[in-house]
N, C-alpha and C positions, 0 to 999 in steps of 0.2 A: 483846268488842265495845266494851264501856265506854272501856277503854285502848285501841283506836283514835279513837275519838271525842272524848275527852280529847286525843290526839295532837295533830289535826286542825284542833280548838280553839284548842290553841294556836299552832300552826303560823300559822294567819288570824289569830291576834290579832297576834303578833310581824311578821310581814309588814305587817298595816297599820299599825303604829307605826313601821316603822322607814320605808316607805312615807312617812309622814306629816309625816318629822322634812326633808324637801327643802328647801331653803332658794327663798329668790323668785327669777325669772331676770331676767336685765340685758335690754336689745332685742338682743342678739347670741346668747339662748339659752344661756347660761354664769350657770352656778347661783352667784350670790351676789355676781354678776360689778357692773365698775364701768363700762361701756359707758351713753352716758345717750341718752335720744332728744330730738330739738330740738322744736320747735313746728310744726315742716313734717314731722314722722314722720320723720325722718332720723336714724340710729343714728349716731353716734358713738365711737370708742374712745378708752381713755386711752391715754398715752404716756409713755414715755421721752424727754427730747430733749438730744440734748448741741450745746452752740453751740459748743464750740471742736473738737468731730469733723464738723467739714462739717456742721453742723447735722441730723446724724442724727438720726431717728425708728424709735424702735422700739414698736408696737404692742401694747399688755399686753394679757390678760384678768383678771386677777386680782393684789394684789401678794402671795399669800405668797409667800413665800422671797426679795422683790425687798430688792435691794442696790444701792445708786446710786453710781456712779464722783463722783469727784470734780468732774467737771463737770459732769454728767448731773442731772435733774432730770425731777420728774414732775409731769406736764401730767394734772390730770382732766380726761374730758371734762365741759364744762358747767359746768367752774369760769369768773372771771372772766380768768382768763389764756388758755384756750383759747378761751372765746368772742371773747374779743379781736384773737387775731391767727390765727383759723381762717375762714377765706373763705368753707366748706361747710358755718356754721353757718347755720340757714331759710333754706339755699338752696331756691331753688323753692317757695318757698309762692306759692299764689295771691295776686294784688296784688301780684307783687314786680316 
C-alpha cells in the first residue's frame, strides 16, 4: 500500500510541474506565440512579407525554424514598421 501511494505521489507531483512549466499565450492562443493585440483588442499576427514576390504575406505563429529568402522580411506585429503601414491597426476603437 505504501508503494502505491508513493507511486501516486509522484505521479501528481511530476504532472504538476510539467503542467507548470507552459509558457504565456499570444492573443491568438499559441503558447509563446508572437501575435500582439492593438489598443482596440484587435489580434494581430506577424508576418513574412516579400515586396519583390507580389508583395506576398505570409502569416507566422511562431519563428522557430523560420528562414527568410532573400527578399522576404519579417514584419512583428506591433512593431513600428507594421503599425505603420497596417491599416487594421485600432481599427474600430470607439471615437474613431
Amino acid at each position: 500500500m505504501r508503494t502505491i501511494l508513493s507511486v501516486c505521489m509522484l505521479t501528481a507531483l511530476l504532472y504538476a510541474c510539467t503542467k507548470s512549466n507552459k509558457g504565456p499565450l499570444d492573443c491568438m492562443g499559441v503558447e509563446n506565440g508572437i501575435a500582439v493585440e492593438d489598443e482596440c483588442g484587435n489580434c494581430h499576427q506577424s508576418y513574412v512579407y516579400d515586396p519583390v514576390n507580389n508583395h506576398s504575406v505570409e502569416y507566422i505563429d511562431d519563428t522557430t525554424g523560420l528562414e527568410l529568402g532573400p527578399t522576404e522580411m519579417l514584419i512583428l506585429a506591433g512593431s513600428p514598421e507594421d503599425i505603420a503601414n497596417n491599416p487594421y491597426w485600432n481599427q474600430g476603437c470607439t471615437g474613431e
